[in-house]
C-alpha positions as CSV (number, residue, x, y, z in Angstrom):
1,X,0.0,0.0,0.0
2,X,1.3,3.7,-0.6
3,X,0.2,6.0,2.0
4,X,0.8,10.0,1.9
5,X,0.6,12.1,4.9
6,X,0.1,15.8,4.5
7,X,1.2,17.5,7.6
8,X,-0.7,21.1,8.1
9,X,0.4,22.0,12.3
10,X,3.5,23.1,13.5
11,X,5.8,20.7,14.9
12,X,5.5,22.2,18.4
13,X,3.0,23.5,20.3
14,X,-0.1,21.0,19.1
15,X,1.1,17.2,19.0
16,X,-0.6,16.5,15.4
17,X,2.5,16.6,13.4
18,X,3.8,14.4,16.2
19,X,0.4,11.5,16.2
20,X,0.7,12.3,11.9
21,X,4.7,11.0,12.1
22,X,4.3,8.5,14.8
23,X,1.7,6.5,12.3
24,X,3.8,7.1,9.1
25,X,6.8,5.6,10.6
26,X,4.7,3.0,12.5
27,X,3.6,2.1,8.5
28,X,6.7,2.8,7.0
29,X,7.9,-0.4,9.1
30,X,5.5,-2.8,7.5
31,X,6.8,-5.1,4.7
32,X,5.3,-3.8,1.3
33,X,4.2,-0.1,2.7
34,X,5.4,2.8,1.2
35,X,5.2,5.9,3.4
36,X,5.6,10.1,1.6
37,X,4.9,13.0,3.8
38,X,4.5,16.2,2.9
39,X,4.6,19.5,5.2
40,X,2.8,22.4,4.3
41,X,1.8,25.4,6.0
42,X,3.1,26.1,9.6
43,X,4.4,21.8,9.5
44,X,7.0,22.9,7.3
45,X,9.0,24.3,10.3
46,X,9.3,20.6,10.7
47,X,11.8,19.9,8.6
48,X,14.3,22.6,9.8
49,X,17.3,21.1,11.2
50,X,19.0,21.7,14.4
51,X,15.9,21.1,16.4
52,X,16.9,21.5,20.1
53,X,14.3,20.0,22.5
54,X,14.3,19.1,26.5
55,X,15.6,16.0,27.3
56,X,12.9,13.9,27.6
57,X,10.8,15.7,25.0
58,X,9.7,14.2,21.6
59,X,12.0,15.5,18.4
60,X,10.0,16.3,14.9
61,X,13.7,16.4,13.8
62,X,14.5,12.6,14.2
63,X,11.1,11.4,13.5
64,X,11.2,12.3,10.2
65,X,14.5,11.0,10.0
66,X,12.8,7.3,11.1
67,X,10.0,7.9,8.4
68,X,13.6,8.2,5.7
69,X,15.7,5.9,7.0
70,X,12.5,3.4,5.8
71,X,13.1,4.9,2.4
72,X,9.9,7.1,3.3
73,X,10.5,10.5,1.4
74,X,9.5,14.0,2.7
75,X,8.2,16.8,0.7
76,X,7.9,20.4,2.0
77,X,6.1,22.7,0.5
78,X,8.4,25.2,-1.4
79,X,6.0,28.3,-1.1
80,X,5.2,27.3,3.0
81,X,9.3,27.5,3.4
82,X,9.7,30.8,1.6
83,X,6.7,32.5,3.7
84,X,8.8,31.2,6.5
85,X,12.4,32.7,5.9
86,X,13.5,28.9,5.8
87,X,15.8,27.7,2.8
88,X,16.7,24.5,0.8
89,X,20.2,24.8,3.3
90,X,17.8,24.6,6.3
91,X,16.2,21.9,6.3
92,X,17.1,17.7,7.6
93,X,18.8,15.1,5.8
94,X,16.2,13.6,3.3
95,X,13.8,16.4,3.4
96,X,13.8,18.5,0.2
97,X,11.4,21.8,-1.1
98,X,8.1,20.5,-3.2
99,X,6.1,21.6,-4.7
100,X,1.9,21.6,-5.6
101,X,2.9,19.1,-8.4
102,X,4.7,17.1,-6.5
103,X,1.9,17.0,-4.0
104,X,-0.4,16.7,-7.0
105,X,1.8,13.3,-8.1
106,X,2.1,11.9,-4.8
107,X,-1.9,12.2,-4.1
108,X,-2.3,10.3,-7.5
109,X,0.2,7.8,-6.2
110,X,-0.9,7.3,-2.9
111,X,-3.6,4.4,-2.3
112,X,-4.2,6.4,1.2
113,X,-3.8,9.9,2.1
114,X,-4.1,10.7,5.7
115,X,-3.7,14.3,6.6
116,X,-2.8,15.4,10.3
């Protein structure tokens, strides 16, 4: 199955981005499940890197990280990171700017789409 998340919240603050990535990753883990998120609006903040969070405390950061390490991809949206002030240099690992067509694609892709 190919399941799309689209992330709207800001990783902080609410814990939907959080519930949205704990489920992709808990997918992306299962045999024959491919897992694409993409972060628009205030959720791309999500993908800047650097996070630094209490001890304890849940990190946005590394959890997308689990979702690519599963060869999950993430997707933010290009026009979200500009309103922002974040760049292409900003943001983790496997993350990389998107686009509406991308989302377009992935949507037409996806068997699921589950948004958070």
């Amino acid at each position: 199955m190919n399941a799309l998340f689209i992330l709207n919240d800001p990783p902080y603050g609410t814990e939907r981005s959080y519930n949205g990535l704990r489920l992709a990753h808990a997918l992306a883990k299962r045999e024959g499940h491919q897992v694409r998120v993409f972060l628009i609006g205030d959720a791309a903040a999500a993908a800047k890197a650097g996070q630094k969070v209490p001890s304890g405390y849940y990190s946005i950061e590394r959890m997308l990280a689990a979702v690519t390490r599963r060869d999950g991809k993430v997707g933010v949206c290009g026009t979200c990171m500009d309103a922002r002030g974040l760049s292409d240099a900003d943001l983790v690992g496997d993350a990389h700017r998107s686009s509406m067509d991308e989302l377009t694609d992935w949507t037409l892709w996806a068997d699921r789409v589950i948004t958070f």
